[in-house]
VEXDREN-2710 file (C-alpha; in Angstrom, 1 decimal):
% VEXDREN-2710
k/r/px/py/pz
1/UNK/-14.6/8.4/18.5
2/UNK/-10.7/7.5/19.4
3/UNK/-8.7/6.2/16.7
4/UNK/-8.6/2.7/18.0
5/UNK/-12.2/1.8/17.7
6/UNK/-12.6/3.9/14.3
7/UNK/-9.8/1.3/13.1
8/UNK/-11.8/-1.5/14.1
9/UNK/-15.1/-0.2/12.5
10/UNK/-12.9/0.3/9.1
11/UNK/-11.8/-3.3/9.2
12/UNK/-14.9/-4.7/10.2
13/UNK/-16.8/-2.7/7.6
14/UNK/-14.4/-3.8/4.8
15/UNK/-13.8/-7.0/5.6
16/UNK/-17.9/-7.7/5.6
17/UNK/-18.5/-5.8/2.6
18/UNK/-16.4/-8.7/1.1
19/UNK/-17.9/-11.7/3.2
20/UNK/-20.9/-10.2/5.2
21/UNK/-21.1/-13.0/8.1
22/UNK/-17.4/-13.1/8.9
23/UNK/-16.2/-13.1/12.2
24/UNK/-12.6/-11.4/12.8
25/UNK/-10.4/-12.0/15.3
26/UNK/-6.9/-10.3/15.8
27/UNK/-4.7/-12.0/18.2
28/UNK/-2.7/-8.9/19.5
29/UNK/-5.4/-6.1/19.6
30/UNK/-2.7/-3.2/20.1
31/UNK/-2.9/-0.5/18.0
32/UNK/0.0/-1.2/15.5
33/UNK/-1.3/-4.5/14.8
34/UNK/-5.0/-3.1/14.1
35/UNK/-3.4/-0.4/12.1
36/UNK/-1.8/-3.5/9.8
37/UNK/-5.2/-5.2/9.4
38/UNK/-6.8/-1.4/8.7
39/UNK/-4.3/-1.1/5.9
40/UNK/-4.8/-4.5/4.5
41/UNK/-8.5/-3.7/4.5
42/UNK/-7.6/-0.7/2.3
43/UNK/-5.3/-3.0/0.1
44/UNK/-8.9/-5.0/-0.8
45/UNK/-10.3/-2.2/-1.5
46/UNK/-8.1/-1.3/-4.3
47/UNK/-8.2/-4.6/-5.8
48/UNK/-12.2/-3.7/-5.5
49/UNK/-12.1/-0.9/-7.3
50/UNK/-10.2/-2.9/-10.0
51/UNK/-13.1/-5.0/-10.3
52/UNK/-11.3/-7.8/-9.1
53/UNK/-12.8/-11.1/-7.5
54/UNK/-12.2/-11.2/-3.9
55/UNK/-12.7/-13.8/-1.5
56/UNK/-11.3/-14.0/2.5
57/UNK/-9.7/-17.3/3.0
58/UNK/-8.0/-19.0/5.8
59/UNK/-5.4/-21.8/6.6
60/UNK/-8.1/-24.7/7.8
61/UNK/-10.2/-23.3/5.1
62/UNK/-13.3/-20.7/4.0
63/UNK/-15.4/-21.2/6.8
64/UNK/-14.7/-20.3/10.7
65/UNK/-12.9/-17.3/12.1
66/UNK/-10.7/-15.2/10.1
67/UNK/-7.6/-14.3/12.6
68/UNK/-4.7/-11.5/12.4
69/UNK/-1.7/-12.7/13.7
70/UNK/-0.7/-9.4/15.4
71/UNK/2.9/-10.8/14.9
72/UNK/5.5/-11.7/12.1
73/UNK/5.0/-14.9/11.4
74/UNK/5.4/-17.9/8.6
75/UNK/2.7/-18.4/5.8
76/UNK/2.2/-21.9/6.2
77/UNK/1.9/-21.3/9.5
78/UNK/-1.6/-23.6/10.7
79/UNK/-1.1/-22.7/14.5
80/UNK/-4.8/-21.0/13.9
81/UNK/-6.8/-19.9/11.1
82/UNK/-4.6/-17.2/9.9
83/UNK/-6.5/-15.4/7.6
84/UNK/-5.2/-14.1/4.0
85/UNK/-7.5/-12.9/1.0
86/UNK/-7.6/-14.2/-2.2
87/UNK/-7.7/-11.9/-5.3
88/UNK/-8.7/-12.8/-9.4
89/UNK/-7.8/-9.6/-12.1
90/UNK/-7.5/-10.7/-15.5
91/UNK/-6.3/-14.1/-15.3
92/UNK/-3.5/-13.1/-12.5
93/UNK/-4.3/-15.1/-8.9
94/UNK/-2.7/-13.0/-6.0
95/UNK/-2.9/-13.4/-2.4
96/UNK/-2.7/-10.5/0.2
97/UNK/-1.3/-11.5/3.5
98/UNK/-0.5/-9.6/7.0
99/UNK/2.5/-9.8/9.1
100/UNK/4.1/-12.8/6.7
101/UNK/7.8/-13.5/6.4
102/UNK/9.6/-13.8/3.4
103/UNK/12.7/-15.0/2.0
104/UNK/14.6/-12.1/0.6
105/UNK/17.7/-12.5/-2.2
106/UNK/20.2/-12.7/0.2
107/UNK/18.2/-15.5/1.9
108/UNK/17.4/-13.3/5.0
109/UNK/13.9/-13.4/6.1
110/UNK/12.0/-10.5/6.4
111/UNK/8.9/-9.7/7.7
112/UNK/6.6/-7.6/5.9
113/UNK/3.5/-6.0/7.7
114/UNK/1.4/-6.7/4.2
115/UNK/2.2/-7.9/1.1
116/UNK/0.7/-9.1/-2.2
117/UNK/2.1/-12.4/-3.2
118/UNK/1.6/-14.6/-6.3
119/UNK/-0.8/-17.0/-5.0
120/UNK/1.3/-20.1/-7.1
121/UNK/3.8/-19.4/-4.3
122/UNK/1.6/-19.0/-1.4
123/UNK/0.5/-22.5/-2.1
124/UNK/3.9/-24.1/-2.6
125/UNK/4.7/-22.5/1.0
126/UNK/1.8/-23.8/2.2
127/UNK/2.7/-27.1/0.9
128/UNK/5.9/-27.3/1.3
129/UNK/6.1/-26.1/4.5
130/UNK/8.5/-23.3/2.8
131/UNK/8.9/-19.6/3.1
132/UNK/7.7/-17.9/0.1
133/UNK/10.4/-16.0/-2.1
134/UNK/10.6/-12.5/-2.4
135/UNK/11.0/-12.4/-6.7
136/UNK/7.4/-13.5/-5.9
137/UNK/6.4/-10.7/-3.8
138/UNK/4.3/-7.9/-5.8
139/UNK/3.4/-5.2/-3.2
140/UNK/4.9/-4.5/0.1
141/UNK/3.3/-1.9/2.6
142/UNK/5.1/-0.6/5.5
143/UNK/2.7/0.8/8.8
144/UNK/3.2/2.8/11.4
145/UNK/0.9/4.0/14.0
146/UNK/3.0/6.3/15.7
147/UNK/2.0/9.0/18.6
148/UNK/5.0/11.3/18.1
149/UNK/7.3/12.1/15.6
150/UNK/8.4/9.7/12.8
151/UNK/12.0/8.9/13.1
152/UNK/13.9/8.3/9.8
153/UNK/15.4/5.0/10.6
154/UNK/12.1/3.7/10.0
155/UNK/11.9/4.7/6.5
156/UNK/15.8/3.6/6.3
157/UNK/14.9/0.4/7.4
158/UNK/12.0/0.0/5.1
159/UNK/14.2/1.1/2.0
160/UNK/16.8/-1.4/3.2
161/UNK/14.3/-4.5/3.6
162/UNK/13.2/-3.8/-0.5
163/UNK/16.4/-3.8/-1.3
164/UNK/16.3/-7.4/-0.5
165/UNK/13.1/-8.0/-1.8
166/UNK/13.6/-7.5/-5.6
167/UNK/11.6/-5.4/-8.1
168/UNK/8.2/-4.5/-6.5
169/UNK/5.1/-3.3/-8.5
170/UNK/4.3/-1.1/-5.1
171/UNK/6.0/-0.4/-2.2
172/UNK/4.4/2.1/0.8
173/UNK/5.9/3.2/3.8
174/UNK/1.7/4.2/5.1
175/UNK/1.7/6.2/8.4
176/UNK/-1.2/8.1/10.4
177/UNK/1.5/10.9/10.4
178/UNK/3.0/13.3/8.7
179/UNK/6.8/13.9/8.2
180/UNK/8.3/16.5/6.0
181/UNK/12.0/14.4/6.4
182/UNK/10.4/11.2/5.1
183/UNK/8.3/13.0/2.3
184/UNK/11.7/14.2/1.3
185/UNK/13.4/11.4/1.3
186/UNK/10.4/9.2/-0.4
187/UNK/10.3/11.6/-3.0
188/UNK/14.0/12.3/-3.9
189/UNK/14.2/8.9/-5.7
190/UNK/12.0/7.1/-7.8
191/UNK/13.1/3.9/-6.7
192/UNK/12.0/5.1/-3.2
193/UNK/8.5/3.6/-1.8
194/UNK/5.7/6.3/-1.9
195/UNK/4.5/7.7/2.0
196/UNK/1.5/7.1/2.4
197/UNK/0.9/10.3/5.4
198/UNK/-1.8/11.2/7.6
199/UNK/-3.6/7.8/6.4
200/UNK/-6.6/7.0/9.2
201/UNK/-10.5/6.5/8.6
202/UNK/-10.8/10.3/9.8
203/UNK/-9.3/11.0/6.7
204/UNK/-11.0/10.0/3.6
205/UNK/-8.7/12.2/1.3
206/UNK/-5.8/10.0/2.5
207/UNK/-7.9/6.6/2.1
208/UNK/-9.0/7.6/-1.3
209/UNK/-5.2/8.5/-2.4
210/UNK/-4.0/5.7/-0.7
211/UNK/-6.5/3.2/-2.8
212/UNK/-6.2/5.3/-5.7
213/UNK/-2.3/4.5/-6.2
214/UNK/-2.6/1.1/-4.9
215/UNK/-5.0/0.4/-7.7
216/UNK/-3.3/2.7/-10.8
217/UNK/0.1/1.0/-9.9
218/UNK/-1.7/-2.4/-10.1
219/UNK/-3.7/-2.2/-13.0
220/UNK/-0.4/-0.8/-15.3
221/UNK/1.4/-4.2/-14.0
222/UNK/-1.6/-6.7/-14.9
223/UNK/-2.1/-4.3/-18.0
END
């Protein structure tokens, strides 16, 4: 099976483990874009694992299609039924979203290919018609689905956009390659987001690890 439709099976199987009669759509169906929605699939699972309540949710509501953007684009954006999930851990309402811009310190927006917002927020941008603000933003997960070598300026980049971002409870630069050069650099600083290498449904070592952090580094933050 090539990696494109294992993607799909991963976010289909997910994504109805959660709601079993959904019906997904993603807008762009290149690879990078299911490679976002495959690692927001994992996100859900970590909050799963937590125990955590989970429900999919869109912008014109529960019911109908839920749709990936494919693209960067603004949270209160209605254009379709952008879909987001909704997540409930000891008394702390989150929201995960895919390919959502945010409004970082130095009032730049940046777009973030998923990220776990306070769910307060997400409403006041839905309601206001506002971009959310980063000291709002908990988690921010970087992906790449490359088919050669990982350049550095990616993880530069990625370090540079949480920089602007604030204090985050988890940052991950997740690729389905490996990269010594990025491993170093990830790991030379704390501060530095963790790589998340190799990570694809042929790999359930990866998946698990990937899951496995995403959910320790949550569960110390809601305590």
């Amino acid at each position: 099976m090539d990696l494109e439709r294992s993607l799909e099976q991963a976010i289909q199987q997910a994504l109805r483990a959660v709601s079993p009669s959904i019906q997904l759509i993603l807008r762009r169906g290149l690879p990078d874009a299911l490679y976002e929605a495959y690692v927001f699939s994992l996100v859900l699972r970590a909050f799963q694992s937590l125990g955590a309540r989970v429900l999919l949710q869109g912008m014109r509501g529960a019911s109908g299609p839920f749709v990936f953007r494919g693209s960067p684009g603004r949270l209160h954006s209605s254009l379709h039924n952008y879909g987001y999930a909704s997540c409930s851990y000891r008394g702390r309402e989150l929201e995960v979203h895919v390919d959502v811009q945010f409004l970082g310190t130095s009032r730049v927006l940046h777009e973030i290919d998923v990220a776990v917002v306070d769910s307060d927020e997400a409403q006041r941008s839905r309601r206001d018609r506002q971009d959310p603000a980063s000291r709002y933003t908990r988690c921010a997960f970087e992906c790449k689905l490359y088919g050669g070598t990982l350049g550095t300026h990616l993880i530069r980049t990625f370090t540079g956009l949480l920089d602007d971002m604030g204090e985050l409870i988890v940052a991950v630069f997740a690729s389905n390659q490996a990269s010594q050069t990025i491993a170093r650099f990830c790991s030379a600083k704390r501060s530095r987001p963790c790589f998340a290498d190799q990570l694809t449904p042929f790999d359930y070592e990866a998946e698990n690890r990937f899951v496995g952090y995403t959910a320790t580094s949550l569960r110390k933050w809601l305590g």
